[in-house]
C-alpha positions, 0 to 999 in steps of 0.5 A, a space after each residue: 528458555 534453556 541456556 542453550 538456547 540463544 535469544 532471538 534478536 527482533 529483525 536480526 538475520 530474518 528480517 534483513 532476508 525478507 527485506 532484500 527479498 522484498 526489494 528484489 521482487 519490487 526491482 524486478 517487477 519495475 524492470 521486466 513486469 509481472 510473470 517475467 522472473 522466477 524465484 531463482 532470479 529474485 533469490 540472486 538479486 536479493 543475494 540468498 539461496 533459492 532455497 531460503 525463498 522457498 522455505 520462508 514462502 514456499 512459492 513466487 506468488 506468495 511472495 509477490 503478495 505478502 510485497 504487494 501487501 506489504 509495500 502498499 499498506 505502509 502504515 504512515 501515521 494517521 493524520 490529526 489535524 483537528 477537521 475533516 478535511 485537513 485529515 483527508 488532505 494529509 492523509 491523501 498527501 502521504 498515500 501519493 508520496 507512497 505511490 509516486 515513490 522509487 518503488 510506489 508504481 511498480 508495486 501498484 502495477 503488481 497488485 493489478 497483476 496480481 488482482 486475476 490470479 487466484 486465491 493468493 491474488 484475491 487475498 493481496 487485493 482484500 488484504 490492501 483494500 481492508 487496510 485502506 478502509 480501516 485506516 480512513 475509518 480511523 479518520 472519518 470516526 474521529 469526525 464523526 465524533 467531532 460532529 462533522 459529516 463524514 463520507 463513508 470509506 468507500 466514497 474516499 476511496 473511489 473519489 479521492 484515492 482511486 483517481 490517484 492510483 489511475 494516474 500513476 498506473 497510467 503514468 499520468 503526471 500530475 499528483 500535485 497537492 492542488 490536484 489532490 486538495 480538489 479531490 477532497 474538495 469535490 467528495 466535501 462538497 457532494 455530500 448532503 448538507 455539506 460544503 467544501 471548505 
């Protein structure tokens, strides 16, 4: 690097610009839903010129994945609690602290919108489902390697966190930890051989 060259300084001005951005987007989609704000009002609420928006993201829908992926694969520490079960429900515990959050139901209402519109739509949703599975078949090798019996990835996510995504969709209460420590019961129990502690 040439002494002319000033350093970069890691999450200097860029990355305050993607996270106001990131935090418009996310306010306007819970205020007035998906398809019903353009680049000009996330740059004004974010407080940087459009121009800026275009430049890093080149148009809406991109930006709206990279937030969707982004906010709904926040990567909270994978839980070792030394039994299968007791990683599930911890792991279980902090996706539903993630989705019940300020921002949690608005941000899962625009990976569902997102989810029909195409190409970038396509990618938000692999991108959120790919890293879901890689975080739980963190957890479900390392029972694995303990010597217990472990569900596939797939079986968590359709048994334990696909139920909690459809109460906060729907606006269901009730994300309590007996809810979401029966979740886990009840994928323990239906395996071969197994039962729930």
């Amino acid at each position: 690097m040439s002494e002319k060259e000033p350093a970069r300084r890691p999450g200097g001005r860029s990355a305050r610009v993607a996270a106001q951005v990131h935090q418009a987007v996310t306010e306007l989609i819970g205020e007035r839903g998906y398809g019903n704000f353009t680049v000009g009002d996330v740059a004004a609420r974010a407080g940087v010129a459009d121009s800026s928006v275009y430049r890093r993201w080149g148009n809406l829908e991109t930006l709206l994945g990279e937030v969707a992926l982004t906010r709904l694969n926040a990567r909270s520490p994978m839980p070792d609690t030394g039994t299968l079960a007791g990683d599930l429900r911890t792991y279980a515990a902090q996706v539903a602290r993630e989705i019940t959050g300020p921002d949690g139901p608005a941000v899962l209402h625009l990976a569902v919108a997102l989810a029909g519109t195409g190409e970038q739509g396509d990618r938000a949703r692999e991108g959120v489902r790919a890293e879901r599975t890689r975080q739980l078949q963190s957890v479900l090798d390392r029972a694995r390697e303990r010597g217990e019996e472990a569900p596939d990835a797939f079986e968590v996510l359709d048994h334990v966190l696909a139920p909690m995504y459809i109460r906060v969709l729907f606006g269901m209460d009730g994300l309590t930890p007996e809810y979401i420590n029966g979740l886990v019961n009840r994928l323990l129990s239906f395996r071969p051989n197994g039962t729930a502690p």
